[in-house]
C-alpha positions as CSV (number, residue, x, y, z in Angstrom):
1,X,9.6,-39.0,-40.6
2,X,11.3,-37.7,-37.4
3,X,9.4,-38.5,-34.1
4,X,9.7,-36.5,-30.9
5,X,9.8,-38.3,-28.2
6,X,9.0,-36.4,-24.8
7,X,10.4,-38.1,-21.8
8,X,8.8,-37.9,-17.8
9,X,11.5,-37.1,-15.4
10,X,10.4,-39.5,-12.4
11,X,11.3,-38.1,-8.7
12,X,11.2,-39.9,-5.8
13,X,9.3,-38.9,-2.9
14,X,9.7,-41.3,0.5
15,X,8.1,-40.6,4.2
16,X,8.1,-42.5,7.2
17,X,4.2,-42.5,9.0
18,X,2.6,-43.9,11.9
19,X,1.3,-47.9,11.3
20,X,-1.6,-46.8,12.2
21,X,-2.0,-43.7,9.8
22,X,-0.5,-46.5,7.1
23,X,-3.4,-49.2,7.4
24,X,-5.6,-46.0,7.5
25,X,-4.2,-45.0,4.3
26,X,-4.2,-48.6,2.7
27,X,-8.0,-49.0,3.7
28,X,-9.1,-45.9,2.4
29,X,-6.8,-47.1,-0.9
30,X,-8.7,-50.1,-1.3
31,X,-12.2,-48.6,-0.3
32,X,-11.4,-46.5,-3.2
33,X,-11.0,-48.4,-5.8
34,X,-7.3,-47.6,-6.1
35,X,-4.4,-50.1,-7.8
36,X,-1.8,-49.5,-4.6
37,X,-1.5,-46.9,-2.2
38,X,1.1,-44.7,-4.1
39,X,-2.1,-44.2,-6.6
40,X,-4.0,-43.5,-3.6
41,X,-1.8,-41.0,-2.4
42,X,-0.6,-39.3,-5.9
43,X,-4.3,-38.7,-6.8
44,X,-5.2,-37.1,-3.4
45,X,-2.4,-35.0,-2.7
46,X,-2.9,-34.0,-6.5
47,X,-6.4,-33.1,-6.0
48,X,-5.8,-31.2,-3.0
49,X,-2.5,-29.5,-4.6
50,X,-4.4,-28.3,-7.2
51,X,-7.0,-26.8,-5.1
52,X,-4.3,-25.2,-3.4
53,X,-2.5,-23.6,-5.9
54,X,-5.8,-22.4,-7.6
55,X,-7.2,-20.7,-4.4
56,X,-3.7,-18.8,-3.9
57,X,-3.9,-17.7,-7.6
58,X,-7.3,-16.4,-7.0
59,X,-6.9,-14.8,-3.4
60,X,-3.3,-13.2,-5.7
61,X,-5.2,-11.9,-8.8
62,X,-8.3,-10.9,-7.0
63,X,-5.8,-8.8,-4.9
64,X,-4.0,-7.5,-7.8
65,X,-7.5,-6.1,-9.5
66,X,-8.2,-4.7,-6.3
67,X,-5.3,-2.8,-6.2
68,X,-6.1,-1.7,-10.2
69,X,-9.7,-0.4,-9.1
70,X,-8.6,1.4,-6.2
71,X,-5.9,3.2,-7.7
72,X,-8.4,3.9,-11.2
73,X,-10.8,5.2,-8.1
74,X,-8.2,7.2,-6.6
75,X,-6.1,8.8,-9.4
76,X,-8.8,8.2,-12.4
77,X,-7.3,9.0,-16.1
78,X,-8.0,12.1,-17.7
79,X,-10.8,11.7,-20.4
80,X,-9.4,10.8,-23.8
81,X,-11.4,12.7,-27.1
82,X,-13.1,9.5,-27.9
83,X,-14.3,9.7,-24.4
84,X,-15.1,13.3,-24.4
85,X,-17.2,13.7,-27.6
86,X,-19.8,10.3,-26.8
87,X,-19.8,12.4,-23.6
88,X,-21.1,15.6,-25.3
89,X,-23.4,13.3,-27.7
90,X,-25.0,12.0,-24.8
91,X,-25.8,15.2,-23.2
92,X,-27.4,16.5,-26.4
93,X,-29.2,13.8,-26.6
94,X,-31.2,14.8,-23.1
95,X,-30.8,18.2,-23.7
96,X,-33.2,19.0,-26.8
């Protein structure tokens, strides 16, 4: 029985700060609840990454279907002949 085995690329990410932003950091680490700092700091910026990313998609496809209903507003497709007969059973309908 073959077993796939997915490997994590790792990545290193390093930044200088301020001491004081540091002990800031490390208190608000331990406050938390948090193993380390680094946990601190992956789980936050994740959480705020996420957020991000999700409210540029949004603002991104809620601009894309605005585009689509303007442009169905402005240059509207001709009626197909599905379209056009429920429209001609609906007026008989209120016009016996």
């Amino acid at each position: 029985m073959a077993t796939n085995t997915v490997k994590s690329e790792k990545a290193r990410f390093d930044t200088k700060l301020p001491l004081e932003q540091k002990l800031l950091f490390e208190k608000a680490a331990h406050l938390g609840g948090y193993r380390s700092l680094t946990d601190f700091i992956i789980a936050t910026v994740q959480v705020k990454a996420k957020e991000i990313v999700n409210e540029n998609e949004q603002v991104l496809v809620s601009k894309r279907d605005s585009e689509i209903f303007f442009e169905a507003i402005t240059n509207p497709a001709k009626p197909n002949e599905a379209l056009q007969l429920a429209a001609n059973d609906f007026k008989s309908l209120f016009s016996e």
